[in-house]
C-alpha positions in Angstrom: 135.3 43.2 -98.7 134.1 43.8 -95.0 136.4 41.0 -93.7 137.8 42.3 -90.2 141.4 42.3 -89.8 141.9 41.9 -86.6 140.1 39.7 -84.0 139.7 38.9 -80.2 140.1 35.5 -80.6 142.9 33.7 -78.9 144.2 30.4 -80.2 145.5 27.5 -77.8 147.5 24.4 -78.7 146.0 22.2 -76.1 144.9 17.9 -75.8 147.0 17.6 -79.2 145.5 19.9 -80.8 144.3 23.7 -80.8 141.6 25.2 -79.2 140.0 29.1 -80.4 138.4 30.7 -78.0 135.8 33.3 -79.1 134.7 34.4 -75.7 132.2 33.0 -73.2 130.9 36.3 -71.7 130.7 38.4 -74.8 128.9 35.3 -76.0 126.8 35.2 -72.7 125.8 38.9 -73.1 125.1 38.9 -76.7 122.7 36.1 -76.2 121.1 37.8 -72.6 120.7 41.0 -74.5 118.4 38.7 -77.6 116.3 36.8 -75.1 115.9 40.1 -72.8 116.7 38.2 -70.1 117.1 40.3 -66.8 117.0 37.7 -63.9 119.9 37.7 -61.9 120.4 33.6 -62.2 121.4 32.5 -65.4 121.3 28.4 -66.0 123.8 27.4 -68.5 123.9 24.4 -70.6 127.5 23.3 -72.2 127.5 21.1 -75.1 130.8 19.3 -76.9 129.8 17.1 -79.8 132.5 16.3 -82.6 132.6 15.8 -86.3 135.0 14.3 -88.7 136.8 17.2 -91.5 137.0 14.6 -94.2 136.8 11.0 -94.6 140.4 10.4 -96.0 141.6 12.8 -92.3 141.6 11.6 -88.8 140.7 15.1 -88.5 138.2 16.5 -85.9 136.3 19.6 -85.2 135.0 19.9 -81.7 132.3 23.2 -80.9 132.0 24.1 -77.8 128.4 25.8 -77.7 126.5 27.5 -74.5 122.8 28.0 -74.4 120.8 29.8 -71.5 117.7 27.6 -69.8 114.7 29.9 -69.6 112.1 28.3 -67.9 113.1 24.7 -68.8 113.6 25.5 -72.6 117.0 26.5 -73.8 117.7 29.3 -76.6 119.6 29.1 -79.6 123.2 27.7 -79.0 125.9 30.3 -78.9 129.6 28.9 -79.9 132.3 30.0 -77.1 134.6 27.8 -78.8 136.0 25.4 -80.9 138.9 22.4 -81.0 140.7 21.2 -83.9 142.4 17.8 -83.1 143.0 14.2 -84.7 141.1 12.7 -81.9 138.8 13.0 -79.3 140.0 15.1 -76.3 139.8 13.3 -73.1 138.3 14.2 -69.8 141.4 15.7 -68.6 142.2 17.4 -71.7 138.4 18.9 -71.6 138.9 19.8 -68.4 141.3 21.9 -69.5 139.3 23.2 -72.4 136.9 23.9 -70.3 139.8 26.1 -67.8 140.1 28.5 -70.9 136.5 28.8 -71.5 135.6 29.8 -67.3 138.7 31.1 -66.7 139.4 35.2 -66.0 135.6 35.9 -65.8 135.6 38.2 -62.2 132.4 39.8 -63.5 130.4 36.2 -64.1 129.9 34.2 -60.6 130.0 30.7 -61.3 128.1 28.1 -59.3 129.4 25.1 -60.5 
């Protein structure tokens, strides 16, 4: 079995629950590097929609997906992250969801 034993993810308890972050820029780059994409301006579009684990669990899985706007279409979603929670995170805990998504990134110049 090819299963890899170790990983760069880094896990976060966080808004009651735990956040895994896979990585926004090696996500970024993997998905610039698809498209071909060489402009210097990159539009990003975030997106956090949940869904319920079971129905007998207050259970919730939250991704956190990216996708690049080319020319007012967007590619395939890319997931940076995801939250695991029995509820709903609210806007201050997504703000700090958010913090550990955008937050390190020296070589990514953010206009927000």
């Amino acid at each position: 079995m090819k299963t890899p034993v170790n990983t760069s993810s880094i896990v976060n308890s966080c808004a009651g629950g735990h956040y895994i972050h896979f990585g926004f820029e090696k996500m970024l780059h993997h998905s610039l590097v698809h498209y071909n994409y060489t402009s210097p301006v990159v539009s990003i579009n975030f997106n956090i929609d949940g869904l319920p684990i079971s129905k007998s669990s207050n259970s919730q899985l939250w991704p956190i997906q990216g996708a690049i706007c080319i020319k007012d279409t967007y590619t395939e979603p890319f997931i940076v992250g995801l939250f695991y929670g029995a509820k709903k995170p609210s806007v201050v805990e997504s703000g700090k969801i958010y913090s550990f998504i955008l937050h390190g990134k020296p070589r990514i110049i953010l206009n927000i």
